[in-house]
ChimeraX commands (.cxc) that place a marker at each C-alpha (Angstrom):
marker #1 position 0.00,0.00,0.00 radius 0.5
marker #1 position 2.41,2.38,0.62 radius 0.5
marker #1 position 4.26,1.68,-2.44 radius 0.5
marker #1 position 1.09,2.49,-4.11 radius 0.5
marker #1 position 0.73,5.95,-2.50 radius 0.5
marker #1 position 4.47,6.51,-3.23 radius 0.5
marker #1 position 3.71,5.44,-6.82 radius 0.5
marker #1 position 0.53,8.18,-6.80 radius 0.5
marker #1 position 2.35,10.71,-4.70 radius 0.5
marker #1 position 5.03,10.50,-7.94 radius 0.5
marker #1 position 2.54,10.27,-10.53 radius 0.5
marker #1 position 0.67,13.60,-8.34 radius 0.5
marker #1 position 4.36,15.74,-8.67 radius 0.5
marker #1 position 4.92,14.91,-12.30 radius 0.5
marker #1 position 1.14,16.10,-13.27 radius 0.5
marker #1 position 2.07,19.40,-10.57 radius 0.5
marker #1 position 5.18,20.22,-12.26 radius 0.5
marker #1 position 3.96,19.64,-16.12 radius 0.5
marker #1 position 1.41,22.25,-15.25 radius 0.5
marker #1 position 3.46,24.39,-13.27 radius 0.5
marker #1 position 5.64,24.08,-16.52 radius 0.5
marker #1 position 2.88,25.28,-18.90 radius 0.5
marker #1 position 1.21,27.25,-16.71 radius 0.5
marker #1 position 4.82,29.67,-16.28 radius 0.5
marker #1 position 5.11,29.02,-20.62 radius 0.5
marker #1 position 1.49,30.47,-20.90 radius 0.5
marker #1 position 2.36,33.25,-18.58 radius 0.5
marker #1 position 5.37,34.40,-20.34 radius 0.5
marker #1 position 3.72,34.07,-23.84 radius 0.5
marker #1 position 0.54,36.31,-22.07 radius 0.5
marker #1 position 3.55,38.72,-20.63 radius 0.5
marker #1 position 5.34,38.86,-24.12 radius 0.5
marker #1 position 1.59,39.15,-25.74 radius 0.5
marker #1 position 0.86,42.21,-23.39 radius 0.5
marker #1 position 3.94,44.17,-24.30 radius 0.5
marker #1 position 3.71,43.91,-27.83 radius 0.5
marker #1 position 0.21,45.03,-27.56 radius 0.5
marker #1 position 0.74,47.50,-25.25 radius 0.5
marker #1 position 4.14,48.53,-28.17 radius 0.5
marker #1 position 1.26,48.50,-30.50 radius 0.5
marker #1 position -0.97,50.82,-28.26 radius 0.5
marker #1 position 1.86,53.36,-27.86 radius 0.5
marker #1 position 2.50,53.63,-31.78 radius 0.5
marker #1 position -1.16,54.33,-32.39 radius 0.5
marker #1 position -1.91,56.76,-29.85 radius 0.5
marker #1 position 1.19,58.71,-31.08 radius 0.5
marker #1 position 0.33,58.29,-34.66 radius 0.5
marker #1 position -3.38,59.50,-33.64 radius 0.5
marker #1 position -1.89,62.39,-31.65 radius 0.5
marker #1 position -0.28,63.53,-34.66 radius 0.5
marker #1 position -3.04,62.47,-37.42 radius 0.5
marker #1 position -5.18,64.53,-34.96 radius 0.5
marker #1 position -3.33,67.27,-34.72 radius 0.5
marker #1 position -3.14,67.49,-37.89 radius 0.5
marker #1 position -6.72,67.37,-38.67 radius 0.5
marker #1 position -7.21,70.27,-36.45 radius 0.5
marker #1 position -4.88,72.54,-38.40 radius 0.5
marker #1 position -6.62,71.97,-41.61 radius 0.5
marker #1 position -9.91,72.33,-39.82 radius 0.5
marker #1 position -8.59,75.43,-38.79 radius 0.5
marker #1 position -7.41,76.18,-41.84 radius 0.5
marker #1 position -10.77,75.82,-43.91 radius 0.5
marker #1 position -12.51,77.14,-41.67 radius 0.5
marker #1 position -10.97,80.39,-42.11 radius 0.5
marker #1 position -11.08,80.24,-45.65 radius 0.5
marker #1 position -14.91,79.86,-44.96 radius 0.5
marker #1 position -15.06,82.79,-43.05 radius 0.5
marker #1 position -13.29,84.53,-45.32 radius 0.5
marker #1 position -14.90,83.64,-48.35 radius 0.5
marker #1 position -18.49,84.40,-46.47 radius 0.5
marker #1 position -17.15,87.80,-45.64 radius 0.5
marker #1 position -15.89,88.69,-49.31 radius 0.5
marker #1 position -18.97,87.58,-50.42 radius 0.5
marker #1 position -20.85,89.85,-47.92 radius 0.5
marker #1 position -18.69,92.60,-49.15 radius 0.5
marker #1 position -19.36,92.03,-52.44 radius 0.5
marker #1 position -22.84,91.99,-51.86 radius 0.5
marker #1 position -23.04,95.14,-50.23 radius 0.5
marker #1 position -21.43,96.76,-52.99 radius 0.5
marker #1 position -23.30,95.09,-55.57 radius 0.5
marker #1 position -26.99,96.63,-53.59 radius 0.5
marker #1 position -25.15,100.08,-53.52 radius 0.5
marker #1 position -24.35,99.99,-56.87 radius 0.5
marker #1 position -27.95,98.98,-57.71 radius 0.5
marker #1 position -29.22,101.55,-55.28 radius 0.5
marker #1 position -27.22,104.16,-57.16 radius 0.5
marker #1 position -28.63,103.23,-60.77 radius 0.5
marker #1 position -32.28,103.02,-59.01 radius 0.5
marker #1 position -31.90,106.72,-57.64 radius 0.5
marker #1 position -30.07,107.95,-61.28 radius 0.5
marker #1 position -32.87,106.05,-62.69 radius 0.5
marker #1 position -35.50,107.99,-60.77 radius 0.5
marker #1 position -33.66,111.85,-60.81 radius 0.5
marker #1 position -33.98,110.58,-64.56 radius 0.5
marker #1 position -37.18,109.61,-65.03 radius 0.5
marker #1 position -38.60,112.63,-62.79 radius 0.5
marker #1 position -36.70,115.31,-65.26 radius 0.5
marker #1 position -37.76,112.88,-68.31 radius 0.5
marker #1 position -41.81,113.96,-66.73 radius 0.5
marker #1 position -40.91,117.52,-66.06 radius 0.5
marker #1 position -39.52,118.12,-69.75 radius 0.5
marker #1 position -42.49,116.14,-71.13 radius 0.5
marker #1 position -45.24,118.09,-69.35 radius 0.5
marker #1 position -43.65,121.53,-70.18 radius 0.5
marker #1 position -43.65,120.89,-74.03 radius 0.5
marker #1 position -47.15,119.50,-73.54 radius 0.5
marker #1 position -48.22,122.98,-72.36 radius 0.5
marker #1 position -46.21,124.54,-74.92 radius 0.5
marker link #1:1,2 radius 0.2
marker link #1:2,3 radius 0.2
marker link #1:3,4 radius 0.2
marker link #1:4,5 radius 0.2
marker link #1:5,6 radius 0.2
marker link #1:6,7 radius 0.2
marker link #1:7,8 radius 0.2
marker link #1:8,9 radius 0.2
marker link #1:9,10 radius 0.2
marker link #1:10,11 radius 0.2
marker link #1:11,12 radius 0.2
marker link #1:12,13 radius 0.2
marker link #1:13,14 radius 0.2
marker link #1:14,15 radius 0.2
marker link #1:15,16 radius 0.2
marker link #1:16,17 radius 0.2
marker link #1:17,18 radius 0.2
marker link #1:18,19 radius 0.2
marker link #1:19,20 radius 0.2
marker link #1:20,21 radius 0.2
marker link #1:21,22 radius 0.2
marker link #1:22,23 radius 0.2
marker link #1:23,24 radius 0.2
marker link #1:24,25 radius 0.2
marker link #1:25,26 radius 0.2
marker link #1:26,27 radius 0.2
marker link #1:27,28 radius 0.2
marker link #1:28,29 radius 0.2
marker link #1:29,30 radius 0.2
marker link #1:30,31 radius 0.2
marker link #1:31,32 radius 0.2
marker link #1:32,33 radius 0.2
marker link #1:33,34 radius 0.2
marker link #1:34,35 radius 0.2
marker link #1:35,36 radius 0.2
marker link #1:36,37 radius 0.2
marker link #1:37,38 radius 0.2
marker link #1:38,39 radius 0.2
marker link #1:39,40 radius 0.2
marker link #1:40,41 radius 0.2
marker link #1:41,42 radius 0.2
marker link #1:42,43 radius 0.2
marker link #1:43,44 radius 0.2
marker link #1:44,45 radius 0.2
marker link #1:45,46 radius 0.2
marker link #1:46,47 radius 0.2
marker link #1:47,48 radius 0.2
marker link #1:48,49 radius 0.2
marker link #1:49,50 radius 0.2
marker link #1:50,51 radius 0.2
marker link #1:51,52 radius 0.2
marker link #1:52,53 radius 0.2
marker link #1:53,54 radius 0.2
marker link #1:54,55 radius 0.2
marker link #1:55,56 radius 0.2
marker link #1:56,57 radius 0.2
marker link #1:57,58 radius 0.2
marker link #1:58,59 radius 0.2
marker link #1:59,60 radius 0.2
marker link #1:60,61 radius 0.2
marker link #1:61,62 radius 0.2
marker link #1:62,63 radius 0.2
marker link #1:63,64 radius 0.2
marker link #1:64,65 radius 0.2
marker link #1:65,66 radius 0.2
marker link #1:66,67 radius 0.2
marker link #1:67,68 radius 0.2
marker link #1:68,69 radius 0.2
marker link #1:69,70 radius 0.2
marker link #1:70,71 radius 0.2
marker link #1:71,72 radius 0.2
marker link #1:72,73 radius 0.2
marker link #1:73,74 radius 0.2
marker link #1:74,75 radius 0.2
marker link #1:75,76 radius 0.2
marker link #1:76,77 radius 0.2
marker link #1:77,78 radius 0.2
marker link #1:78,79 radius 0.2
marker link #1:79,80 radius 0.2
marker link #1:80,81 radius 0.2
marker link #1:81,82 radius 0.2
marker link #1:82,83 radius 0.2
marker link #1:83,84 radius 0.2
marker link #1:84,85 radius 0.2
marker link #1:85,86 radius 0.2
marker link #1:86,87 radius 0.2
marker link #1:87,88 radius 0.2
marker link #1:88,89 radius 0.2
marker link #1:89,90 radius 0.2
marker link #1:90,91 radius 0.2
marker link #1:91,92 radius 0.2
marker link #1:92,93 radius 0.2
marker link #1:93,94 radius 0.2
marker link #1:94,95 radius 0.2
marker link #1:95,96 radius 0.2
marker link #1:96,97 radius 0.2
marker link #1:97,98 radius 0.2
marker link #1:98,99 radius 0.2
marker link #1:99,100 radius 0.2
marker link #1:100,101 radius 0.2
marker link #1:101,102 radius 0.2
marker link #1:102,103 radius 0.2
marker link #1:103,104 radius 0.2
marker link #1:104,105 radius 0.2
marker link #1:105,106 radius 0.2
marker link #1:106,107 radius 0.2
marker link #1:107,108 radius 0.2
view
């Protein structure tokens, strides 16, 4: 019998140290796993960092063209109803003299 239990006591330390064994393997492939992931992580957030960054300037960028095409536009606009405002007025000094000129040589 106590052969038996010696034999089972071996047999219970080989299966304890072939998983101890692959248990520490699978922990270091995990650890190695991690670190190139976490390597991985790094790159991207620096390469978004920069991608965003860079984003932002052009954002920036167009949206001052925006604004600045919106504001010639405004200022073109302007000009173009004070120009038209101009000719209306001309138009009407015009017209009024055009009436005056016609009713005197109808009383003539």
């Amino acid at each position: 019998m106590k052969k038996e239990l010696d034999e089972l006591n071996n047999i219970s330390k080989l299966n304890h140290e072939q998983l101890e064994a692959q248990h520490k393997e699978e922990v270091t492939q995990l650890k190695k796993k991690i670190d190139a992931l976490e390597a991985n992580l790094s790159q991207l957030r620096q390469k978004n960092k920069v991608d965003e960054t860079n984003l932002h300037k052009e954002h920036t960028k167009y949206d001052r063209q925006y604004t600045d095409n919106l504001l010639a536009y405004d200022t073109e606009m302007n000009q173009n109803m004070r120009t038209k405002q101009q000719a209306q007025e001309t138009y009407e000094q015009v017209h009024h003299e055009l009436v005056l000129i016609t009713d005197e040589l109808k009383q003539r």
